[in-house]
KEVO-188503 format. One record per atom (N, C-alpha, C, O): residue number from 1; residue in three letters; atom name; x, y, z. Coordinates in nm, 3 decimals. Example, Ala and Ser with C-alpha at 12.3 -4.5 7.8 and 13.67 -1.06 7.14 Angstrom:
<sites>
 seq type atom       u       v       w
   1  ALA    N   1.319  -0.569   0.780
   1  ALA   CA   1.230  -0.450   0.780
   1  ALA    C   1.320  -0.330   0.780
   1  ALA    O   1.424  -0.332   0.846
   2  SER    N   1.285  -0.225   0.708
   2  SER   CA   1.367  -0.106   0.714
   2  SER    C   1.290   0.003   0.787
   2  SER    O   1.341   0.114   0.804
</sites>
This chain:
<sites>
 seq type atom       u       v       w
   1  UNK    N  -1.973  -5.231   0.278
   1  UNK   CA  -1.924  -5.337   0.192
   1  UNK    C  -1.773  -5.319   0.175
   1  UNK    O  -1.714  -5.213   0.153
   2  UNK    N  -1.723  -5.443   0.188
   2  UNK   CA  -1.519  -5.415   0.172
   2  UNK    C  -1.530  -5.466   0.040
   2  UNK    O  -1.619  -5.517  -0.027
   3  UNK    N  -1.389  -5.428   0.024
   3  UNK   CA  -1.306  -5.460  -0.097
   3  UNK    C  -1.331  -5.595  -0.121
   3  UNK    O  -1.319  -5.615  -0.241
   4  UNK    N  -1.361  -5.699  -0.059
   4  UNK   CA  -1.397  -5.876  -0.107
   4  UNK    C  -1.562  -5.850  -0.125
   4  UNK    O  -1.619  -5.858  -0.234
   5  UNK    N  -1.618  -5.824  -0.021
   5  UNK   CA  -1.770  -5.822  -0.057
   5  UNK    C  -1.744  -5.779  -0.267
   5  UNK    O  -1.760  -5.859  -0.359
   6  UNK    N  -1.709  -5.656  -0.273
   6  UNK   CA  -1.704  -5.599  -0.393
   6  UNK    C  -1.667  -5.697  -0.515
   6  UNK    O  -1.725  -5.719  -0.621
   7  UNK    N  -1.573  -5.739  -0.469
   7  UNK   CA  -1.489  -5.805  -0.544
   7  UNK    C  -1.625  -5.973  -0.605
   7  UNK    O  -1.674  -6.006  -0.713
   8  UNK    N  -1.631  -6.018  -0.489
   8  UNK   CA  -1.750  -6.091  -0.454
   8  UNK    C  -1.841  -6.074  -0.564
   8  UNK    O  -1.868  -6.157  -0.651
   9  UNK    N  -1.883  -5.967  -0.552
   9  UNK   CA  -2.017  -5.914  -0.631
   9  UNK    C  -1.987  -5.930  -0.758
   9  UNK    O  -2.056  -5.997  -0.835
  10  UNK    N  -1.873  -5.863  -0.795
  10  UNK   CA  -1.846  -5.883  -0.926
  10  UNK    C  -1.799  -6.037  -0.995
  10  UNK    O  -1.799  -6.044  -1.117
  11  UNK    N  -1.773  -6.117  -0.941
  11  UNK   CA  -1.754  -6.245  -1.024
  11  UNK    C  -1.852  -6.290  -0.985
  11  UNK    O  -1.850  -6.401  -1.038
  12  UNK    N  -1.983  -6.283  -0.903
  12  UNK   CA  -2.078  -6.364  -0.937
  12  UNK    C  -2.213  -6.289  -1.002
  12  UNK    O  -2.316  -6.346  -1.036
  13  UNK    N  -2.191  -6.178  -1.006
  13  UNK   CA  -2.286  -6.064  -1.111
  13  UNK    C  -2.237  -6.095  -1.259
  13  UNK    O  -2.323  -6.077  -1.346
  14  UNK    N  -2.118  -6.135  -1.298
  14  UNK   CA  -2.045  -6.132  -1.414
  14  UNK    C  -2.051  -6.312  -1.442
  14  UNK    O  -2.029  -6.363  -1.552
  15  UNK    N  -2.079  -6.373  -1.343
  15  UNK   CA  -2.120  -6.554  -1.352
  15  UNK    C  -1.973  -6.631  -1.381
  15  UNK    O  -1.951  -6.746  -1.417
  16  UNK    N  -1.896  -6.536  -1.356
  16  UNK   CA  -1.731  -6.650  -1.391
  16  UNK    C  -1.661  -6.670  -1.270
  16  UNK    O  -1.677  -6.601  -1.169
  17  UNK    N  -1.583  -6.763  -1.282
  17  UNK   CA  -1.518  -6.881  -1.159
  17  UNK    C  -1.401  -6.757  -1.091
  17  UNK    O  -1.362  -6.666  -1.165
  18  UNK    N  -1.367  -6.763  -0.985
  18  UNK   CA  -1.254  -6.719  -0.975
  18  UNK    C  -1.116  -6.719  -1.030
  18  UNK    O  -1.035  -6.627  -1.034
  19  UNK    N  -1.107  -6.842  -1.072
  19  UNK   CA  -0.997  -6.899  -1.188
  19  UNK    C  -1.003  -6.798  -1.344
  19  UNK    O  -0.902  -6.760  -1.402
  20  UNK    N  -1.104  -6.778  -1.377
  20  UNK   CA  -1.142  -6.749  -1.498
  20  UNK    C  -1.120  -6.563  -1.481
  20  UNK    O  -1.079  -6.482  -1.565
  21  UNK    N  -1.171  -6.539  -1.319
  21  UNK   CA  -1.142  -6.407  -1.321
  21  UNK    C  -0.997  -6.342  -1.320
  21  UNK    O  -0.971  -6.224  -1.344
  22  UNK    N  -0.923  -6.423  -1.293
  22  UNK   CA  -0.816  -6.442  -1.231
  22  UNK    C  -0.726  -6.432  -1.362
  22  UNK    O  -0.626  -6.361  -1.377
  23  UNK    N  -0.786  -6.526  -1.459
  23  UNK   CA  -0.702  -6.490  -1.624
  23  UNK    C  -0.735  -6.438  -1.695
  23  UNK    O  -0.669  -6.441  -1.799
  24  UNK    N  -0.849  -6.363  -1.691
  24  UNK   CA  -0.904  -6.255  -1.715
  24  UNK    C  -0.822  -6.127  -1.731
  24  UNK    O  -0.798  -6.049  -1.823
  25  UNK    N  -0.786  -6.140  -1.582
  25  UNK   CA  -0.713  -5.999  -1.526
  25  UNK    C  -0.558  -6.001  -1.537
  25  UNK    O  -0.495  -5.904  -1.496
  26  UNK    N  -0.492  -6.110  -1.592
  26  UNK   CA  -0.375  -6.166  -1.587
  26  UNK    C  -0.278  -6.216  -1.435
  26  UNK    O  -0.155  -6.219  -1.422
  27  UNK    N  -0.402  -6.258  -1.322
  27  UNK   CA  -0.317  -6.248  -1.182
  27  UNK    C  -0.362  -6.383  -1.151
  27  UNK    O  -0.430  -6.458  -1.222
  28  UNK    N  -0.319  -6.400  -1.047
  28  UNK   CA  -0.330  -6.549  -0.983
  28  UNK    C  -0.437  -6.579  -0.918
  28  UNK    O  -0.483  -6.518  -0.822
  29  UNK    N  -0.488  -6.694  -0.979
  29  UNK   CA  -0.609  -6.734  -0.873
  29  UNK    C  -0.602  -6.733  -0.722
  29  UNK    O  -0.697  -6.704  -0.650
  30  UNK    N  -0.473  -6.770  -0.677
  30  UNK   CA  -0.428  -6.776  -0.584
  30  UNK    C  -0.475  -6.613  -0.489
  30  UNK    O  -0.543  -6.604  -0.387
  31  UNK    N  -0.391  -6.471  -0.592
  31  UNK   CA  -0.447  -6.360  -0.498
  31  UNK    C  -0.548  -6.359  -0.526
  31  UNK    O  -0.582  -6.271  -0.446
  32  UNK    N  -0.683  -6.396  -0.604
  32  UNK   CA  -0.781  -6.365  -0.616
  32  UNK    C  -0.841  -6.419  -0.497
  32  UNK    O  -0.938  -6.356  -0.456
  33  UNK    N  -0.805  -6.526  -0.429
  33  UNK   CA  -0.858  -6.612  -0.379
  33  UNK    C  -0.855  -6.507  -0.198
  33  UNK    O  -0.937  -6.476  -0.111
  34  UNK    N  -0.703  -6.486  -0.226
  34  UNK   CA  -0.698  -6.403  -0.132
  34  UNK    C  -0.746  -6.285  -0.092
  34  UNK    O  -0.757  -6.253   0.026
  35  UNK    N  -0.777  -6.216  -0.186
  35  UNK   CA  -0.841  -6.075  -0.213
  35  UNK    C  -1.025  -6.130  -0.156
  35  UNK    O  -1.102  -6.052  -0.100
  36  UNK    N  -1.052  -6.239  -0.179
  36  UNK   CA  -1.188  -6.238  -0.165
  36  UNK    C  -1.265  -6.310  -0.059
  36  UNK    O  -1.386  -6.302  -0.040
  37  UNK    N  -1.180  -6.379   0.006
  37  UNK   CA  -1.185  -6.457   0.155
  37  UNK    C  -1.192  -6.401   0.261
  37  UNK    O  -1.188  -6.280   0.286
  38  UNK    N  -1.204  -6.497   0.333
  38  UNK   CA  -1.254  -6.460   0.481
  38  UNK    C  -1.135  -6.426   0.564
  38  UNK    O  -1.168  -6.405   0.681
  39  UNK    N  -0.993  -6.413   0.541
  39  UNK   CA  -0.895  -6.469   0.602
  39  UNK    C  -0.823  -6.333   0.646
  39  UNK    O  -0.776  -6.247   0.572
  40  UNK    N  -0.827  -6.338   0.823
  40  UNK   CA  -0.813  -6.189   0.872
  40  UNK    C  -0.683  -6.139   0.817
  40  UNK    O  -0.665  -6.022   0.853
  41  UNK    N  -0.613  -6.173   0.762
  41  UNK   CA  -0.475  -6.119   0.628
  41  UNK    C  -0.508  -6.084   0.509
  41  UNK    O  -0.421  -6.085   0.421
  42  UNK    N  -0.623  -6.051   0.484
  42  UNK   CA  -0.697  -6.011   0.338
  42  UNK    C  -0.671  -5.881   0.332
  42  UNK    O  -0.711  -5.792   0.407
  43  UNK    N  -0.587  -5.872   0.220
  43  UNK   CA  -0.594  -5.676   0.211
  43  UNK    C  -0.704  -5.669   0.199
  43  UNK    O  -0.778  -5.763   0.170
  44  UNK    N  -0.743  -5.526   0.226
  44  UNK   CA  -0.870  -5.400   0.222
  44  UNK    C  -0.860  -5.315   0.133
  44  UNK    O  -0.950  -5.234   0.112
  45  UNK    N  -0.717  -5.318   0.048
  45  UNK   CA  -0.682  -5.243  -0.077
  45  UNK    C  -0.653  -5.291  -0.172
  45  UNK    O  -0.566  -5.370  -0.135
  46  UNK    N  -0.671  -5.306  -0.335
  46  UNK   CA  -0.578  -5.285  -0.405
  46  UNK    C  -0.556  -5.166  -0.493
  46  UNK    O  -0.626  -5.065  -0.492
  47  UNK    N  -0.415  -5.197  -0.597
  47  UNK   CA  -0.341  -5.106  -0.665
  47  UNK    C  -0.453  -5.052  -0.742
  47  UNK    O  -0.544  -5.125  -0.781
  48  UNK    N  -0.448  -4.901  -0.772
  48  UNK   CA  -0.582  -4.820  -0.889
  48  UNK    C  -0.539  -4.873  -0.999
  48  UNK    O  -0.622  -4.857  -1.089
  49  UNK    N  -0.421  -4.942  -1.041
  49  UNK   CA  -0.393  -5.024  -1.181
  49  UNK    C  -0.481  -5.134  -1.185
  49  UNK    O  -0.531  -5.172  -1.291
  50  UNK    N  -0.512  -5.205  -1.045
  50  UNK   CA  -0.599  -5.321  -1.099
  50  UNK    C  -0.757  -5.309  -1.072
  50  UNK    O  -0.842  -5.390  -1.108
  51  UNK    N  -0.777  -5.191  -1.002
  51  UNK   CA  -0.926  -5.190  -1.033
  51  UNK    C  -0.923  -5.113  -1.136
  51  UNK    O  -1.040  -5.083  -1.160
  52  UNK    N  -0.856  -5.067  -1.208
  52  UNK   CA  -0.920  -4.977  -1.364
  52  UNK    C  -0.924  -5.089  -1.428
  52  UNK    O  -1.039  -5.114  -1.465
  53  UNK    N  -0.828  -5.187  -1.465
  53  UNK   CA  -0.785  -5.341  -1.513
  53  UNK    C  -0.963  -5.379  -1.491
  53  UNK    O  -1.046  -5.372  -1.582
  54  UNK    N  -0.987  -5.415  -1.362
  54  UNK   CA  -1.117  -5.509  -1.366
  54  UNK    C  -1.220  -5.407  -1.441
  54  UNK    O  -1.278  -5.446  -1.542
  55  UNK    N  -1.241  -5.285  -1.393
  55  UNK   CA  -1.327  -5.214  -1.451
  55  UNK    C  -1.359  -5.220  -1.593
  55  UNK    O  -1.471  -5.245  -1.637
  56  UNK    N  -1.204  -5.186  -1.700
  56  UNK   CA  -1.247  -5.204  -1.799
  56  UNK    C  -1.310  -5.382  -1.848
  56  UNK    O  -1.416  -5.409  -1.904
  57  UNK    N  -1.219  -5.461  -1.809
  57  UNK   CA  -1.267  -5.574  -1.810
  57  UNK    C  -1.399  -5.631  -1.756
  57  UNK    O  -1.450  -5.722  -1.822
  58  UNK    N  -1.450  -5.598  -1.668
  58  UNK   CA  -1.638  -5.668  -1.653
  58  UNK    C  -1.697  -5.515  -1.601
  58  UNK    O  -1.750  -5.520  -1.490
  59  UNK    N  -1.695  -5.411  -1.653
  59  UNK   CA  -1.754  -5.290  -1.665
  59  UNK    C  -1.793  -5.228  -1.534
  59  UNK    O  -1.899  -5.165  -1.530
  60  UNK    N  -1.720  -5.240  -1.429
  60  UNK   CA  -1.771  -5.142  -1.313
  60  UNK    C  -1.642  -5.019  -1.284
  60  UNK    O  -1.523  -5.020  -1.318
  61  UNK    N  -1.734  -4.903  -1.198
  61  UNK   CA  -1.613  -4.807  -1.163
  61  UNK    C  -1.502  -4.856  -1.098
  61  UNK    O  -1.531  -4.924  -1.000
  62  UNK    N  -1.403  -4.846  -1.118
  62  UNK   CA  -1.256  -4.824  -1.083
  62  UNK    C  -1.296  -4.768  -0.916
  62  UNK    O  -1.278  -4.831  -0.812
  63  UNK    N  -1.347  -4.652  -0.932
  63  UNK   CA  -1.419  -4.595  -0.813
  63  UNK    C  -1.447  -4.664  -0.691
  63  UNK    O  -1.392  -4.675  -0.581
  64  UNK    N  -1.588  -4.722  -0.768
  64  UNK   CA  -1.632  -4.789  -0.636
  64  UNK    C  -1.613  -4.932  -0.641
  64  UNK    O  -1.686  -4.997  -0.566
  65  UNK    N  -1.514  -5.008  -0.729
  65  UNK   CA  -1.413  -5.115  -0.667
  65  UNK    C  -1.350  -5.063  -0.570
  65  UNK    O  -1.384  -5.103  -0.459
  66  UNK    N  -1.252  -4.970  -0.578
  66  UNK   CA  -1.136  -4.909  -0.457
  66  UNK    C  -1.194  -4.891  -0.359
  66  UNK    O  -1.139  -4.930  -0.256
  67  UNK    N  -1.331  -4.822  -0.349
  67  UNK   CA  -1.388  -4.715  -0.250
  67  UNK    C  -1.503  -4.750  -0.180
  67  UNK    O  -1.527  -4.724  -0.062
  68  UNK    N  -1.603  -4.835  -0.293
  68  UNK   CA  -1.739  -4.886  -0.277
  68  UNK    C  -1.802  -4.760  -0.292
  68  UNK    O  -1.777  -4.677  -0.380
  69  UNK    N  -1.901  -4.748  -0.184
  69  UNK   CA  -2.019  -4.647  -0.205
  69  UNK    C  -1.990  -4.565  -0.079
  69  UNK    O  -2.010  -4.601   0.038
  70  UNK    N  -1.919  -4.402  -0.141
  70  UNK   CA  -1.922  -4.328  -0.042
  70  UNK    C  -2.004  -4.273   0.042
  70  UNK    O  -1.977  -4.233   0.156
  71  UNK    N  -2.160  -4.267  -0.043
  71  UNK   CA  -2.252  -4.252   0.039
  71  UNK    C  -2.315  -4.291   0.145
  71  UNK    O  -2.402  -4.223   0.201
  72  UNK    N  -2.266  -4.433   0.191
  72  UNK   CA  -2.315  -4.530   0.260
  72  UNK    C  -2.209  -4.546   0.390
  72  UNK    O  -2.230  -4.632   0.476
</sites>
C-alpha cells in the first residue's frame, strides 16, 4: 500500500471530502488532491510534520501514514 492508497483509506474510513480534509489539516485541496491520485508525479512521501498533523487529527500512526505496514 503507498502513501495515496493510505492517505485514501483515511478520508474515506474518517467519511470526509477531500476538501474538508484538506481544511482540516490547514493545506490545499489542491495537494491533497495530488497526494492521492493516480498521477505518475504523485509524491510517495510526505513531511513527518504532516503525518503527525493528520494523525493527531483523524487518529492514525504518524508511523504507518509515512511507512504503512512494515510487515507486509
Amino acid at each position: 500500500m503507498v502513501l495515496a492508497d493510505r492517505l485514501n483509506r483515511i478520508i474515506e474510513e474518517q467519511n470526509v471530502t477531500k476538501k474538508e480534509f484538506a481544511e482540516r489539516l490547514g493545506i490545499t485541496e489542491q495537494y491533497v488532491y495530488l497526494l492521492t491520485g493516480n498521477a505518475k508525479n504523485r509524491p510517495d512521501k510526505i513531511a513527518p510534520a504532516l503525518a503527525k498533523l493528520i494523525a493527531l487529527e483523524f487518529g492514525y500512526s504518524a508511523e504507518w501514514i509515512l511507512y504503512g505496514d512494515k510487515d507486509k
